[in-house]
C-alpha positions in Angstrom: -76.1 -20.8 -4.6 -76.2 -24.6 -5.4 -77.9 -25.5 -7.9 -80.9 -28.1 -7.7 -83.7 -30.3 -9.6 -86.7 -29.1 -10.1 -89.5 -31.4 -11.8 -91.4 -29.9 -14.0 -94.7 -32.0 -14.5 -96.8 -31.6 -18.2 -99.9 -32.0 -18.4 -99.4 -35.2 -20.0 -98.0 -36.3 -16.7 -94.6 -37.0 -18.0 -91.8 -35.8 -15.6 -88.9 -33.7 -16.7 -86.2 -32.8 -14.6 -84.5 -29.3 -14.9 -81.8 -28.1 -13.4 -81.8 -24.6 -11.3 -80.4 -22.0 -8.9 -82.8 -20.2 -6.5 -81.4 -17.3 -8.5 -82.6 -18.0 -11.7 -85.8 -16.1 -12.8 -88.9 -17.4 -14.0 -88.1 -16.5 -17.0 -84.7 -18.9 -17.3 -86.7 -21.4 -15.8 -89.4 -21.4 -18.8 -86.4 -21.2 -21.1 -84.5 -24.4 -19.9 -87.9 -26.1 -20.3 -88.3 -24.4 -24.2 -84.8 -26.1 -24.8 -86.2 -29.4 -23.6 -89.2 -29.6 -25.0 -89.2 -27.7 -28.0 -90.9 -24.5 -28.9 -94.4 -26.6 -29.2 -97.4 -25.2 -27.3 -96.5 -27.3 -24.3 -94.0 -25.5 -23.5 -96.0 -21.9 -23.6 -97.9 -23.0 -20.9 -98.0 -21.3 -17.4 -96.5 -22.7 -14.4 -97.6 -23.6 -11.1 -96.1 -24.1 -7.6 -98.4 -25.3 -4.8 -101.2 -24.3 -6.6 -100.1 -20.5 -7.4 -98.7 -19.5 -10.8 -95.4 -18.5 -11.5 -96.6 -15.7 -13.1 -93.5 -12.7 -12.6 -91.1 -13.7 -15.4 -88.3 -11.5 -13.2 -89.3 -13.3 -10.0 -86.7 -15.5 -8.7 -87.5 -18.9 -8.1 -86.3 -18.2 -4.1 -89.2 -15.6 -4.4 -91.7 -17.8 -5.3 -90.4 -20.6 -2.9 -89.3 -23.2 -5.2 -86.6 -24.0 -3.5 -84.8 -27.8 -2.7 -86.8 -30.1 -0.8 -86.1 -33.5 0.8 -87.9 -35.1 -1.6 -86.3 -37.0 -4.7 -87.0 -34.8 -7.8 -87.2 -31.4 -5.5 -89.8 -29.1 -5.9 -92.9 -29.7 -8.1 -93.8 -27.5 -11.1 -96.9 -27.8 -12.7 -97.5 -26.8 -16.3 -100.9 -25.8 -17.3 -103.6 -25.3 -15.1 -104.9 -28.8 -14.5 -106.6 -30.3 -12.1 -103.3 -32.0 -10.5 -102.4 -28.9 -9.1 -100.8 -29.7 -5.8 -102.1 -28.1 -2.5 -102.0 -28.0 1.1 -104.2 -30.4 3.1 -104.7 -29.5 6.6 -105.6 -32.4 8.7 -106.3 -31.6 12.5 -104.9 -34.3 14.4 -106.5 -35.0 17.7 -105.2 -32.4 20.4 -105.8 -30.3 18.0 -102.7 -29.9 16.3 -102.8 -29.1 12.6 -100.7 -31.8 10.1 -99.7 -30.3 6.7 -99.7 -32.6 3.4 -99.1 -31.9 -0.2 -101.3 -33.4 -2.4 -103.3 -33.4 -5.5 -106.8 -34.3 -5.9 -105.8 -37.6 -7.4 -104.1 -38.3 -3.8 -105.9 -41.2 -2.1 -107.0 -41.4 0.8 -104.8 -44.1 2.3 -101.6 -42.5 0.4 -102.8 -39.4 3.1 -102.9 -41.9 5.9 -99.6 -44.0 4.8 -97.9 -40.1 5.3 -99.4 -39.5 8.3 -97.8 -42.9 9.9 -94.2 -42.2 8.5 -94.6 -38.6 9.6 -96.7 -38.6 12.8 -96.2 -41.8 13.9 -99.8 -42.7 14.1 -100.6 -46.0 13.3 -102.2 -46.7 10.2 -104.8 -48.8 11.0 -105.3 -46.4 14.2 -106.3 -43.3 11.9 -109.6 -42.4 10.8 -110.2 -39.3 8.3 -113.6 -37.4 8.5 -114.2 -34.6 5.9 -117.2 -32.7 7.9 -118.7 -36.0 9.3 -117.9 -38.2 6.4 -115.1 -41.2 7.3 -113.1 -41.3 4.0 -112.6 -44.7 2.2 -109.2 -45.7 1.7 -109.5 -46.6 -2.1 -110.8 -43.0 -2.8 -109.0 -40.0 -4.5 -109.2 -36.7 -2.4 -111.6 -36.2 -5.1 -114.0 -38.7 -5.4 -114.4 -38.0 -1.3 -115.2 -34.2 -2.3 -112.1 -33.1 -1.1 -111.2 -29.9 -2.3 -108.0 -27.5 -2.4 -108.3 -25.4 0.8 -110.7 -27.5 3.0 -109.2 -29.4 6.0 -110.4 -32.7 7.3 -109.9 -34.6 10.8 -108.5 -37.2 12.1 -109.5 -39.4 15.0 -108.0 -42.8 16.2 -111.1 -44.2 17.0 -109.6 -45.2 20.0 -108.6 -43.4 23.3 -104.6 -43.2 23.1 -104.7 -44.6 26.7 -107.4 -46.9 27.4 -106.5 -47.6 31.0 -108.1 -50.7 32.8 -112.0 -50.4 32.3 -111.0 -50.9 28.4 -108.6 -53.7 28.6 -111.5 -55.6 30.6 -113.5 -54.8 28.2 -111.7 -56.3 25.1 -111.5 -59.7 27.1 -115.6 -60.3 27.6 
């Protein structure tokens, strides 16, 4: 196996990098932290991966998906259950088609639409995001718009993909 980072994020927010095999238990995994941060009580505290805790000290990390990402860092772990807990957002995109983000609640709004252009390929200023029937501001954190771990919110353009003639006319009145 090859080993890989893993960031382990405090509660405090600070970042620490650790590095791991997919092999390595949970338990190794809280030890490498102990000998980083001390015996303290911060480093007693339980872990989290997309929202679900690490709590099988003989699990391996392969087990519990924490495994390497594209992303700089790799995987996420959160210690301490804290509100910052990252989760899946589903976003429908129009057609239907479901979009998967990980985010906290402290996401914003427009960081969720900034991903969806480099990932989608939908224009920012195209998209729209509706939780129930409620457009979401871009300043807004998913949590301030009421967004919560396990709900899914829309997208629409608000605008037809193809307008064809009638709307060109239209625009030029």
């Amino acid at each position: 196996a090859m080993p890989y980072e893993v960031s382990i994020k405090s509660r405090k927010q600070q970042i620490l990098l650790v590095d791991v095999e997919e092999t390595d238990t949970v338990a190794e995994l809280k030890k490498k932290i102990k000998s980083k941060l001390g015996a303290g009580p911060e480093s007693q505290q339980p872990l989290f991966f997309n929202g679900v805790e690490l709590a099988d000290d003989e699990a391996s990390l392969l087990e519990y998906d924490v495994v390497p990402d594209d992303c700089p860092g790799g995987p996420i772990v959160t210690m301490g259950r804290s509100p910052w807990t990252p989760f899946r957002l589903q976003v429908e995109l129009p057609g239907g088609r479901i979009y998967q983000e990980l985010v906290s609640i402290d996401t914003t709004v427009a960081q969720v639409k900034g991903r969806i252009t480099s990932e989608v390929g939908i224009p920012y200023l195209a998209i729209k995001l509706y939780a129930k029937d409620t457009l979401l501001k871009d300043r807004l954190t998913l949590a301030d718009a009421g967004v919560a771990p396990g709900s899914k919110i829309r997208l629409s353009t608000g605008m037809p993909l193809y307008a064809g003639p009638a709307g060109r006319l239209a625009l030029n009145r």
